[in-house]
N, C-alpha and C positions, 0 to 999 in steps of 0.2 A: 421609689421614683428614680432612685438612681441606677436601678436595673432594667427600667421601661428605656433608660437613655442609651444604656447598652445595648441590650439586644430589642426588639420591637415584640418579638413572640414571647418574653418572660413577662409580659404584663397582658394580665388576664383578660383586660377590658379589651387590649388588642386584638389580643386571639380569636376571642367569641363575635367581636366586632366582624373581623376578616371571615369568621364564619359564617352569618349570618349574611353577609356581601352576597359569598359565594353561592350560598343557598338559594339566593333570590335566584341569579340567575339558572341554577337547577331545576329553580320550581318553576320559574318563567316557560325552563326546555319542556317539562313535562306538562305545563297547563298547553302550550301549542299543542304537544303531540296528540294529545286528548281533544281541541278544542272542535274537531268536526265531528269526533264519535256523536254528541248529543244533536247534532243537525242536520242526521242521516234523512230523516222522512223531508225534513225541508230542501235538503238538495234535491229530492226525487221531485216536488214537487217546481221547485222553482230554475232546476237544470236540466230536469230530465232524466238524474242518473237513477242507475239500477242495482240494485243492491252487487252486484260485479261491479257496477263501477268505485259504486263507495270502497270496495277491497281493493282495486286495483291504487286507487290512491292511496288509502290508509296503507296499502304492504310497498308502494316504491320509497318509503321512510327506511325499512329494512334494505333496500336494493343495495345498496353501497358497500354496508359491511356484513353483506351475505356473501355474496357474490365478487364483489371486490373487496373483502377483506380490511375494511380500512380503520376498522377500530384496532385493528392488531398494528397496521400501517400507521395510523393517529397515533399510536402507543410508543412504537418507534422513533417516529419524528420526534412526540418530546422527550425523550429523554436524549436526542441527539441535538436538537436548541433550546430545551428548556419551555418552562410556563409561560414567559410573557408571549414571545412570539405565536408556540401552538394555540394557545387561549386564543387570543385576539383571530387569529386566521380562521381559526374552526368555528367560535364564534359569529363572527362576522355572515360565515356559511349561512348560520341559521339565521340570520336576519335577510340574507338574500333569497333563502329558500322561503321564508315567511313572506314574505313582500311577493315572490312568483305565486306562490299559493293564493295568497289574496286577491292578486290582479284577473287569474282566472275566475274569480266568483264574481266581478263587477259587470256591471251594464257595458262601459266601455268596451270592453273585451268583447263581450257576446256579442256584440252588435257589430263585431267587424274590425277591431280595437289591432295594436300592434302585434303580429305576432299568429292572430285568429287563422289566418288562413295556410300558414304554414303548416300548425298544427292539424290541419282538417285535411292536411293531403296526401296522408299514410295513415295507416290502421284508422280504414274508417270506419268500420265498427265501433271506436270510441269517440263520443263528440268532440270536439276541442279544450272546452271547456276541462274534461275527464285529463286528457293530457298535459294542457299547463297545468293543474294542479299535482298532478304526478310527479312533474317534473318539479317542483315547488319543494314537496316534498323530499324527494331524493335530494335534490340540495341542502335542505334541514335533514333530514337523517344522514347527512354525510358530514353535517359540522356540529348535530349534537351527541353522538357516541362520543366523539373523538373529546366534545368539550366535558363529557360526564367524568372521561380519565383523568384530564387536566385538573377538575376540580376534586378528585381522588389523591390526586398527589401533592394540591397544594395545601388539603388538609393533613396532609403524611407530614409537608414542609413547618407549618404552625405549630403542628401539635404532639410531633415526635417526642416519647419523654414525657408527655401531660395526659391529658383526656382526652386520649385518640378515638376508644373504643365510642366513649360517649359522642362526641365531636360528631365520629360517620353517622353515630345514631339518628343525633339532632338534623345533621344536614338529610338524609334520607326523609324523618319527618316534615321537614319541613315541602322536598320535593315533591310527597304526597300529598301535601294539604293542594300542590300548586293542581293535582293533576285531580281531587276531588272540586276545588274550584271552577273549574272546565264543566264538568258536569252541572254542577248546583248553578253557575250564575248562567253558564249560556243557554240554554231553554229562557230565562225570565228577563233578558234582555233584545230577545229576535224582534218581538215587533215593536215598533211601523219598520223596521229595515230588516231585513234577514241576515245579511252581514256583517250586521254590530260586534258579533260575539268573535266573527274570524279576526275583524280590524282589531277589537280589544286583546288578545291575544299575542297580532302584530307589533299593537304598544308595547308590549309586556316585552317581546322579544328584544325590541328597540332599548328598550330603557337597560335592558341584561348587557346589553354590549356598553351603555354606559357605565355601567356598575363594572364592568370588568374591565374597564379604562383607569378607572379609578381605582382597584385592585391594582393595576401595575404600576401607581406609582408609589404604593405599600410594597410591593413586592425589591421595587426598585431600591425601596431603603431598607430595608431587610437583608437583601443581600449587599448592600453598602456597609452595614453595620456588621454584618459575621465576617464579612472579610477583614474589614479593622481591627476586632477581635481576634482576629488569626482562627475562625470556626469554620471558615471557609474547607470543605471535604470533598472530596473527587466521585462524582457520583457515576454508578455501577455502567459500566458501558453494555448497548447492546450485543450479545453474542446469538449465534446461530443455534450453538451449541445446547444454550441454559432454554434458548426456546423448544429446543426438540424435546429436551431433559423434562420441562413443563407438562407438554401434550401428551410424553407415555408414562407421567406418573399418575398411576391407579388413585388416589384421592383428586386430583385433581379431576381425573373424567367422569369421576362418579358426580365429584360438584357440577360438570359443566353438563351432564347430563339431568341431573336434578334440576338445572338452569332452562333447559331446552323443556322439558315437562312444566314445569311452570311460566315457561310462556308461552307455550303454544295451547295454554290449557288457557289464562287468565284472561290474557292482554284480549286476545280476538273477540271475548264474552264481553270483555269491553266496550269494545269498540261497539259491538249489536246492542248492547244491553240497554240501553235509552228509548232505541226504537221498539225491542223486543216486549219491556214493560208497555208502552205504551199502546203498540197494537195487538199486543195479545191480551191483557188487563183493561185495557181500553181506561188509563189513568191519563190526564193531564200531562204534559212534555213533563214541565217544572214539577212533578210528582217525578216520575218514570227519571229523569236525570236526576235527582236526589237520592231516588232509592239506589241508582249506580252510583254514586259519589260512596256510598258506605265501606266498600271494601277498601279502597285504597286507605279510604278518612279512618275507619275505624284500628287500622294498623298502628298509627303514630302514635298511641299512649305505650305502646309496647316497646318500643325502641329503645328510653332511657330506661324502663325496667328489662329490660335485657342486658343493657350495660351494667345496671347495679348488680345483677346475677351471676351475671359475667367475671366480674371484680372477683365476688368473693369464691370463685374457683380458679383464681390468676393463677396459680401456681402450678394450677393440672395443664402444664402445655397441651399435650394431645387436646385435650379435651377443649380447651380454649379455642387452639388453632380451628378445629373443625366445626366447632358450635357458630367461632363470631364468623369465620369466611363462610357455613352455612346461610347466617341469618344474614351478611352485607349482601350477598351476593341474590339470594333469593327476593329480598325486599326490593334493591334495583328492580 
């Protein structure tokens, strides 16, 4: 008890508390990003989109830190103001990109709503509709990369010294349950409304920016109490240098190429896969989005048994280094 009063991270119940915090909002990020792959045939049917349009949306999530770079730039900003700040701002992103997303799929909208006709007056080959949701999205893909770092590093800050290996495990598992939940509940909640699943989603985003309000006034006494301790440590500044040093070391490109194959192999089968079962098998949505909920779902028993495997080869640095940044990085 008298070391929960010292520090906040030496009591366990903290810790895993603060993890579980964090996680929701991970899994919140990743049940959005998921939550239109399973209501591909119903956009076509109730906006008119074309299997182009459905990628056009689903790929302007990547637009941001493809092309602008900004998970590397997100990466930068926190460690130049730190978690509260970055969390809340990039977060916040995805609640505003969730909210544009959503507003595109409403009646309101279609009907001539704020905003309908601007969009309808360039690249008209996409309806409007195609475009506020594009745009919806590039605002969530530009504030959930950035917040997946954030909560990268605040489980680095909790857990430094503890159950780090295990920690990232849990929190990955849990972020996958968020993104097999996408699949499994949105198919068996579209009718009477076809929307339900996008707004439910919405919630979810909503409620993460609460969760991570409430996270920062953990965080606040945390770093209240290490400073009192005199724990307080000067953390690494950004250099130009150690990023160049980064990009041309050979283990690192073979990961980030291992990275680049596994998603451009997984995530896109994704995204089809709801629809693909269902009109090729000719199975029921809620069939056909379950059978895609498996991959992600069936990953998370392995997580903590990687950590316990992991353990007991603690010692083989090599081997360690490149087995757990193999499996963190590939599961992401």
């Amino acid at each position: 008890m008298e070391e929960f009063k010292k520090v906040l991270r030496e009591s366990a119940v903290a810790r895993w508390g603060i993890l579980l915090l964090i996680s929701y909002v991970m899994a919140a990020n990743y049940y959005f990003y998921d939550a239109l792959a399973p209501l591909k045939s119903t956009l076509q049917e109730q906006l008119g989109f074309s299997s182009e349009d459905f990628g056009w949306v689903q790929g302007f999530y990547a637009f941001p830190n493809t092309f602008l770079l900004m998970a590397i730039l997100g990466g930068i900003i926190l460690d130049k103001i730190g978690i509260r700040i970055t969390g809340m701002v990039f977060v916040v992103f995805m609640a505003i990109g969730a909210l544009v997303t959503v507003y595109g799929t409403t009646e309101y909208y279609g009907n001539g709503g704020f905003g309908f006709d601007f969009m309808g007056s360039f690249l008209i080959r996409f309806s409007p509709q195609v475009k506020m949701m594009a745009l919806g999205m590039l605002l969530f893909g530009l504030g959930a990369e950035t917040s997946i770092v954030v909560i990268s590093k605040t489980i680095v800050k909790w857990f430094k010294g503890k159950e780090i290996a295990l920690a990232f495990g849990v929190n990955l598992g849990i972020a996958r349950i968020g993104t097999a939940m996408a699949y499994i509940i949105g198919p068996r909640i579209i009718q009477p409304e076809w929307t339900k699943p996008v707004w439910l989603a919405v919630i979810l985003i909503l409620i993460s920016l609460l969760a991570f309000l409430i996270y920062i006034v953990f965080d606040l006494k945390i770093d209240k109490q290490i400073k009192n301790e005199g724990l307080m440590t000067k953390e690494d500044e950004f250099r130009l240098k150690d990023f160049v040093t980064l990009i041309t070391n050979r283990s690192f490109i073979f990961i980030a190429a291992l990275c680049v194959t596994f998603y451009a192999a997984v995530f896109p089968f994704l995204k089809y896969a709801t629809d693909f079962f269902h009109n090729r098998f000719n199975v029921p949505l809620e069939t056909a989005g379950f059978i895609a909920s498996w991959l992600p779902l069936l990953t998370v028993p392995f997580y903590a048994n990687f950590w316990c495997f992991n353990r007991q080869n603690w010692q083989r640095s090599s081997f360690h280094d490149f087995w757990f940044v193999h499996s963190f990085y590939c599961s992401i």
